[in-house]
FITILUM-799440 format. One record per residue (C-alpha): x, y, z. Coordinates in nm, 2 decimals. Layout:
<rs>
+--------+--------+--------+
:     c1 :     c2 :     c3 :
+--------+--------+--------+
:      X :      Y :      Z :
...
+--------+--------+--------+
</rs>
This chain:
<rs>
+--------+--------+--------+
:     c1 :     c2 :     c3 :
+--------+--------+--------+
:   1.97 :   0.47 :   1.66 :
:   1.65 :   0.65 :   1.58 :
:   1.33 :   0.51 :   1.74 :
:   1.08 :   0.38 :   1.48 :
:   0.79 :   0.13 :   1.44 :
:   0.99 :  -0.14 :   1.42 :
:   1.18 :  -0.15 :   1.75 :
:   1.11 :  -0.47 :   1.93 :
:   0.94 :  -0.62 :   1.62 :
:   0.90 :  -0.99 :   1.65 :
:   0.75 :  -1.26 :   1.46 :
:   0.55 :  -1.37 :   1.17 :
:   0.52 :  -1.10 :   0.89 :
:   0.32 :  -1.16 :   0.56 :
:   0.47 :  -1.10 :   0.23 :
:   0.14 :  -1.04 :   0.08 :
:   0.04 :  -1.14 :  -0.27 :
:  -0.10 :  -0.86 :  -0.51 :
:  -0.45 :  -0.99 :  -0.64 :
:  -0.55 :  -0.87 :  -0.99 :
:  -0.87 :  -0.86 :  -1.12 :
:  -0.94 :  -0.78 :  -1.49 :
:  -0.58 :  -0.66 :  -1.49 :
:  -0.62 :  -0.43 :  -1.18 :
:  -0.49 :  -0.46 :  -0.85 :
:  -0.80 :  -0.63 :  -0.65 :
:  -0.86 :  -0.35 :  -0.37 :
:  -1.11 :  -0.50 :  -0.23 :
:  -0.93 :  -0.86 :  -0.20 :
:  -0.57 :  -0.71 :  -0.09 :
:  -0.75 :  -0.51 :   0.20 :
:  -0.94 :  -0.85 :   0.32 :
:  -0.60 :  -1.03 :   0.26 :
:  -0.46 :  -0.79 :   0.45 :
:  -0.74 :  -0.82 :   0.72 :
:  -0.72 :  -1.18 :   0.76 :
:  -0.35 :  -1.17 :   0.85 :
:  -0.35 :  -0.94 :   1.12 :
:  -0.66 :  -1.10 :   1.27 :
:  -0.46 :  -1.38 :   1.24 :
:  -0.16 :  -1.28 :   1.43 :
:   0.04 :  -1.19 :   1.15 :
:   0.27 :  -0.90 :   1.31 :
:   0.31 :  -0.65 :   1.01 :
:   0.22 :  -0.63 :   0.62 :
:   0.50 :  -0.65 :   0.33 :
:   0.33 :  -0.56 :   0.05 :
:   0.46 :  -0.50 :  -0.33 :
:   0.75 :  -0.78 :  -0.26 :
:   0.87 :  -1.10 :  -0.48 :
:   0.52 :  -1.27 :  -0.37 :
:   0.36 :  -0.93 :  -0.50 :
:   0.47 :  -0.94 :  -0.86 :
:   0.66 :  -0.62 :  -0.81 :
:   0.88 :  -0.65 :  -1.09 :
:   0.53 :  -0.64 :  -1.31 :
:   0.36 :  -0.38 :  -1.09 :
:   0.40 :   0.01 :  -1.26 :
:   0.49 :   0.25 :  -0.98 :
:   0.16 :   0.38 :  -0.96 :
:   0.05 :   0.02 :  -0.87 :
:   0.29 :  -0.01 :  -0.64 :
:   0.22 :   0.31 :  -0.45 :
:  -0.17 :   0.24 :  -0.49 :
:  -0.07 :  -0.08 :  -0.24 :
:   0.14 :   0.02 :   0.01 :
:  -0.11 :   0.30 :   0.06 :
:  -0.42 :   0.04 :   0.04 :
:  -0.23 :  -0.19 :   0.33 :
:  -0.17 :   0.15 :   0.51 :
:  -0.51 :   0.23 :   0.51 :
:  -0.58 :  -0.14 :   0.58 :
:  -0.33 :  -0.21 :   0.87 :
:  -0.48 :   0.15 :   1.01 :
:  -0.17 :   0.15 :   1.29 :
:  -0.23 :  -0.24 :   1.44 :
:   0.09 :  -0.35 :   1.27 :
:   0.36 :  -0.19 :   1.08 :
:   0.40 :  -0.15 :   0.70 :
:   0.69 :  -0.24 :   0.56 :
:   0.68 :  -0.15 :   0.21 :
:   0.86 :  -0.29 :  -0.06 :
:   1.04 :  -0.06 :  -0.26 :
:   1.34 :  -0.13 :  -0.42 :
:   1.48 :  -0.14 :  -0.77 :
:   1.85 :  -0.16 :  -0.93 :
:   1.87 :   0.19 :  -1.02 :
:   1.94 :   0.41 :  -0.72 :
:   1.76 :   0.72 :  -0.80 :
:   1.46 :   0.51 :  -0.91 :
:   1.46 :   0.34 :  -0.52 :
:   1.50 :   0.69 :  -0.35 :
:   1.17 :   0.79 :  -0.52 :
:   0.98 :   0.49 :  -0.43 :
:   1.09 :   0.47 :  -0.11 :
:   0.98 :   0.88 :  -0.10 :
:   0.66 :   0.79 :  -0.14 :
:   0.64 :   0.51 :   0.06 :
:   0.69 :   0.75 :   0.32 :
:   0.47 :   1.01 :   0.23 :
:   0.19 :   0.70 :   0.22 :
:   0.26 :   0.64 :   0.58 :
:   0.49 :   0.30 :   0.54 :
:   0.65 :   0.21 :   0.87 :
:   0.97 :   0.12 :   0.67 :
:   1.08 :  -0.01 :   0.34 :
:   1.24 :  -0.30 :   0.21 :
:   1.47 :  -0.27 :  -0.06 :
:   1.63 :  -0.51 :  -0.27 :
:   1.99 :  -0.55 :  -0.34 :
:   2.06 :  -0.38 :  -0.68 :
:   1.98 :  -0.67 :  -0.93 :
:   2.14 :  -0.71 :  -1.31 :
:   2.35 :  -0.42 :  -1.29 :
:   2.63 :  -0.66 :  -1.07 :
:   2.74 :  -0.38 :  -0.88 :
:   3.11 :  -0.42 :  -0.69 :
:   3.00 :  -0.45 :  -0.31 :
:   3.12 :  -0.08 :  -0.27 :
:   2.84 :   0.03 :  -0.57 :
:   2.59 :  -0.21 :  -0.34 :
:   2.69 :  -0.06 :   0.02 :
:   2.70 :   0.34 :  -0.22 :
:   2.31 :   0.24 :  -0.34 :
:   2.17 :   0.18 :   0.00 :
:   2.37 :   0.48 :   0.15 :
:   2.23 :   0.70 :  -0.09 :
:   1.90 :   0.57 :  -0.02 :
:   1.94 :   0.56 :   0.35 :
:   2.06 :   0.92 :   0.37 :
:   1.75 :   1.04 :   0.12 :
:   1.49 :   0.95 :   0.39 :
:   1.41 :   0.95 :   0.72 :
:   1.22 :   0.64 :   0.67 :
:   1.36 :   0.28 :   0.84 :
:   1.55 :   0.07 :   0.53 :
:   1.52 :  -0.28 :   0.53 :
:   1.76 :  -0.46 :   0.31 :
:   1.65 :  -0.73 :   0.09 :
:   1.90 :  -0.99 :  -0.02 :
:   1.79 :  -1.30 :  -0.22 :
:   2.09 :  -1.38 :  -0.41 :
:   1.89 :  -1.70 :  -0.62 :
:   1.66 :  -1.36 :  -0.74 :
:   1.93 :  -1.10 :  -0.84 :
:   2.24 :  -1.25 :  -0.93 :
:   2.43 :  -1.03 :  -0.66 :
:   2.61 :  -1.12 :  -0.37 :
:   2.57 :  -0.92 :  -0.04 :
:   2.86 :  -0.98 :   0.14 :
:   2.90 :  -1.02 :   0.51 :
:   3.15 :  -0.69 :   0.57 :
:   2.89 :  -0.50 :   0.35 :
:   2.58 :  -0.55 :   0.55 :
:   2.80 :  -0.47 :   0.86 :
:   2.86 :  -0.15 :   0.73 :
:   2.57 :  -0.09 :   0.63 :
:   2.43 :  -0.14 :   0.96 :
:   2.60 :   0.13 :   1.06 :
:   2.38 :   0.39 :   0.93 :
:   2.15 :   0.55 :   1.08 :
:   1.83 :   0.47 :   0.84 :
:   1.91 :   0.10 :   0.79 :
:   1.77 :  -0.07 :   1.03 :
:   1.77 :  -0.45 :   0.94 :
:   1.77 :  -0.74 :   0.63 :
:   1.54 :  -0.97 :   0.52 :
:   1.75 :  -1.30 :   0.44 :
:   1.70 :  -1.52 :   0.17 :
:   2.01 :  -1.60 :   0.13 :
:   2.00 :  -1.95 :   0.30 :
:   2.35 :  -1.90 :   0.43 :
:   2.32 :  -2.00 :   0.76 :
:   2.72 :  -1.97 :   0.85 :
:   2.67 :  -1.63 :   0.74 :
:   2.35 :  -1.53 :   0.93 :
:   2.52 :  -1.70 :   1.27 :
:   2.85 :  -1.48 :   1.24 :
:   2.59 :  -1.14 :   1.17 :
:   2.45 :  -1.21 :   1.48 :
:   2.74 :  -1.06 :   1.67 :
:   2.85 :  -0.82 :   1.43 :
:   2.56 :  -0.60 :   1.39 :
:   2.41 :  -0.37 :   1.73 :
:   2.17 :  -0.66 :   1.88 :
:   1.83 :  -0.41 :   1.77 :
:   1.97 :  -0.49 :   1.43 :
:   1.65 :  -0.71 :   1.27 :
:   1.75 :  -1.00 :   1.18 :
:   1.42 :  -1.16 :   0.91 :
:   1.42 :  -1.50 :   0.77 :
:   1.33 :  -1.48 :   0.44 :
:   1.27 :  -1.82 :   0.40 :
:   0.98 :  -2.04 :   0.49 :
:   1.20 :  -2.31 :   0.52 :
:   1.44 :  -2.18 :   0.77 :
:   1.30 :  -2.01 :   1.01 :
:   1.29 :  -2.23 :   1.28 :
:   1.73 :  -2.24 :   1.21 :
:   1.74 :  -1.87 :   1.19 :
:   1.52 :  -1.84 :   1.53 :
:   1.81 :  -2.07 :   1.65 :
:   2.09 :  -1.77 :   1.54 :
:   1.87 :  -1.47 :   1.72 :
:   1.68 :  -1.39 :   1.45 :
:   1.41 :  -1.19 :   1.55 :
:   1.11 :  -1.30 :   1.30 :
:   1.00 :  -1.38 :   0.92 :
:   0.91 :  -1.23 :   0.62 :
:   0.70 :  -1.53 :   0.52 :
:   0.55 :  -1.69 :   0.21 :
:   0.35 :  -1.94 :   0.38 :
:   0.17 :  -1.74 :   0.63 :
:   0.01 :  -1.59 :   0.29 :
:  -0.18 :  -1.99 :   0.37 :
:  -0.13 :  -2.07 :   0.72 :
:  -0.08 :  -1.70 :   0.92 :
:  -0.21 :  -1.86 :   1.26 :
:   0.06 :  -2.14 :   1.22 :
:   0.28 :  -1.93 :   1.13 :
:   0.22 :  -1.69 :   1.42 :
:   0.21 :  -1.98 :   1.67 :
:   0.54 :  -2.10 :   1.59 :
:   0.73 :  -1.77 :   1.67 :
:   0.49 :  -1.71 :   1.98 :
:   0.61 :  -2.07 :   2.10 :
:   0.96 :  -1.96 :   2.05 :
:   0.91 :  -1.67 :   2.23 :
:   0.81 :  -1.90 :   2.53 :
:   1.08 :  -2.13 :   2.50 :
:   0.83 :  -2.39 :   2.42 :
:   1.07 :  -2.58 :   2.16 :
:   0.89 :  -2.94 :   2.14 :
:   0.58 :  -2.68 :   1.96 :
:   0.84 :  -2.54 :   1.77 :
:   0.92 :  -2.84 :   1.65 :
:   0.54 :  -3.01 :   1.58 :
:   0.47 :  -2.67 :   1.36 :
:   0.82 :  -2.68 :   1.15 :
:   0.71 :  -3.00 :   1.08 :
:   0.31 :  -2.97 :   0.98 :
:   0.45 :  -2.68 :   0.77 :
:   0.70 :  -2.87 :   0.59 :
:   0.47 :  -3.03 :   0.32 :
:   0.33 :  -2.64 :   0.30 :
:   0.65 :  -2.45 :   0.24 :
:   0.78 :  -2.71 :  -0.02 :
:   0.46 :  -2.73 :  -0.22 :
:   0.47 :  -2.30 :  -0.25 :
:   0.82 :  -2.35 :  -0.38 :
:   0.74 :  -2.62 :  -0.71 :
:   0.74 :  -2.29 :  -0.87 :
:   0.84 :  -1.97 :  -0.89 :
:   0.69 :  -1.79 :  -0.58 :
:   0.42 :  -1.65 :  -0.64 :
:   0.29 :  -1.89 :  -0.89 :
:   0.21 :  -2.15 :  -0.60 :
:   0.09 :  -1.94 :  -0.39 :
:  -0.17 :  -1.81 :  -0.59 :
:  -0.34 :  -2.10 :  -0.70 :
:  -0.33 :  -2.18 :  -0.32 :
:  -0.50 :  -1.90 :  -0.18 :
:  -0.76 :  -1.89 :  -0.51 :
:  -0.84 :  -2.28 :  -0.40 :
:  -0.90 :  -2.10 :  -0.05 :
:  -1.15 :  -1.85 :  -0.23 :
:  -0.95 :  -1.54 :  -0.12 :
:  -0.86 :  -1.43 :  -0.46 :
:  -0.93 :  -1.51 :  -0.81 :
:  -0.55 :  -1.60 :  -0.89 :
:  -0.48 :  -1.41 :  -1.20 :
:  -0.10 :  -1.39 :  -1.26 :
:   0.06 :  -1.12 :  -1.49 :
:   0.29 :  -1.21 :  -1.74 :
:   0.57 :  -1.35 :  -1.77 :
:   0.47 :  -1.58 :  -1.52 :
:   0.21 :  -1.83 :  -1.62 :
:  -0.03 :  -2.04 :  -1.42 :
:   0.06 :  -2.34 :  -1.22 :
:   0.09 :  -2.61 :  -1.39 :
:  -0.12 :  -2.90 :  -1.39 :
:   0.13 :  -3.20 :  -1.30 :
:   0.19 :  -2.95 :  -0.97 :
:  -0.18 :  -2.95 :  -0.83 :
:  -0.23 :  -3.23 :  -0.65 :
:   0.05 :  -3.13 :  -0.45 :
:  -0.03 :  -2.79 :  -0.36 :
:  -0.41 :  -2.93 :  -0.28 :
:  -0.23 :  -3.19 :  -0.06 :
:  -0.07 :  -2.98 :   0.16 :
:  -0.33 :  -2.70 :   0.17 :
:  -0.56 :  -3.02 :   0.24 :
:  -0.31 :  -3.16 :   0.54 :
:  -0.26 :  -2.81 :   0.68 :
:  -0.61 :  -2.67 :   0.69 :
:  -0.68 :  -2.81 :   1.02 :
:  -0.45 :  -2.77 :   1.17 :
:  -0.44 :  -2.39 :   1.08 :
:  -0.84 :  -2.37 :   1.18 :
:  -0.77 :  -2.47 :   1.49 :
:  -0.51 :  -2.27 :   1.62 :
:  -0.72 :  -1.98 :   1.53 :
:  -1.03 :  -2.05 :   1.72 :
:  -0.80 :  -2.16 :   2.00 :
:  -0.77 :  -1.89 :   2.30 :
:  -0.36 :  -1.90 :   2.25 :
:  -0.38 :  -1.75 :   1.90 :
:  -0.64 :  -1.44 :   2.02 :
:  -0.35 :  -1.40 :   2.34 :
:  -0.06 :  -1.38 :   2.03 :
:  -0.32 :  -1.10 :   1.86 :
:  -0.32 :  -0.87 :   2.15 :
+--------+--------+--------+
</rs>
């Protein structure tokens, strides 16, 4: 195994939103997004994801924001870029220049729409693996692509040298226990799911790529930290304050929720791009209510001297 930024990563990671402005990526509000989440405890960027609109983002976009949270992160936490596509060739390039921007890794999704046999999805990612030097991250959110990454293929695929972990959205949790003990234990293992990540904790995963710490990163931060110390009963008090959260970002299609969230918060000014359309009405009140119900909470725990000792 090569040693890379990501060895003994742990904990809350950020799947940050892309903020648009007159139809432009927002620099100036992605760079204080990102800002806020390190500050926050958040322990590395992912930008240009499914919460970033990447499917809608030209590659010049895309490259503008990994090297924008690059810049940002300047070496306090990793970047782990996403930079993925369903056509192989089209993947090694983005993930080329993720590299040459100074991403930590990449994440890369399985190859969507084409429906690839699992030997054309475990060909993709060796092709892409063995083009870089760069960390892979694999990306599989099955409800998203149509695909199926199967069990036997992420095993083999952890067997090369670039690949280096998955981000699961899969929600298959009999799946994610038996990984556990198949892949080398520095394998990372990242919930993918807001809503799981207390169960994946439970199987030895090692963190989350979250959704809701785009709202709540001090929460979200805590709640690994607490795992870390064993301290369950806090485990359990933040799963459940976040409950309301993670639901209400979900009414949706992520990032549509989220969006309007973080706009309420006055962090961005919420512009989606097409075809995804604003929330919709009959839907606000319950975003508001569980941004409402969380707030405190969240303020708290990042004035509190526990929070600072997770930033260190």
């Amino acid at each position: 195994m090569h040693h890379h930024r990501l060895d003994g990563l742990r904990g809350s990671m950020v799947a940050l939103v892309t903020p648009f402005a007159d139809g432009s990526i927002d620099e100036e509000a992605f760079v204080n997004l990102c800002e806020r989440q390190i500050r926050a405890g958040s322990r590395a960027l992912v930008p240009c994801g499914t919460t970033g609109e990447a499917p809608t983002l030209s590659h010049a976009e895309q490259i503008q924001l990994i090297g924008l949270a690059v810049q940002a992160a300047k070496g306090r936490v990793p970047v782990i870029a996403g930079a993925g596509s369903n056509c192989t060739s089209t993947t090694i390039e983005l993930v080329r220049h993720a590299k040459a921007l100074g991403a930590d890794a990449a994440l890369c999704i399985t190859p969507y729409y084409n429906r690839p046999s699992q030997e054309g999805v475990f060909r993709h990612f060796e092709a892409v693996q063995a083009s870089t030097t760069l960390p892979i991250v694999l990306y599989d959110v099955p409800k998203r692509t149509g695909i199926a990454l199967e069990l036997d293929t992420i095993v083999r695929l952890s067997r090369l040298p670039n690949i280096v972990g998955i981000k699961d959205a899969s929600g298959d949790m009999a799946r994610a226990g038996r990984l556990r003990y198949l892949v080398p234990p520095e394998f990372l293992r990242l919930c993918g799911d807001d809503g799981l990540v207390a169960d994946h904790l439970a199987l030895g995963s090692q963190g989350c790529i979250s959704v809701t710490a785009n709202i709540a990163p001090a929460l979200c931060a805590i709640l690994h930290q607490a795992w870390s110390t064993h301290d369950y009963r806090r485990v359990a008090q933040i799963t459940r304050q976040l409950a309301d959260l993670n639901a209400a970002l979900f009414v949706e299609s992520n990032p549509v929720p989220v969006k309007w969230a973080l706009a309420r918060l006055g962090l961005i000014n919420g512009d989606l791009r097409l075809p995804l359309t604003p929330l919709q009405e009959s839907h606000e009140r319950q975003v508001l209510q569980a941004i409402d119900d969380i707030l405190p909470a969240e303020n708290q725990v990042l004035i509190s001297p526990e929070c600072l000792a997770g930033v260190a």
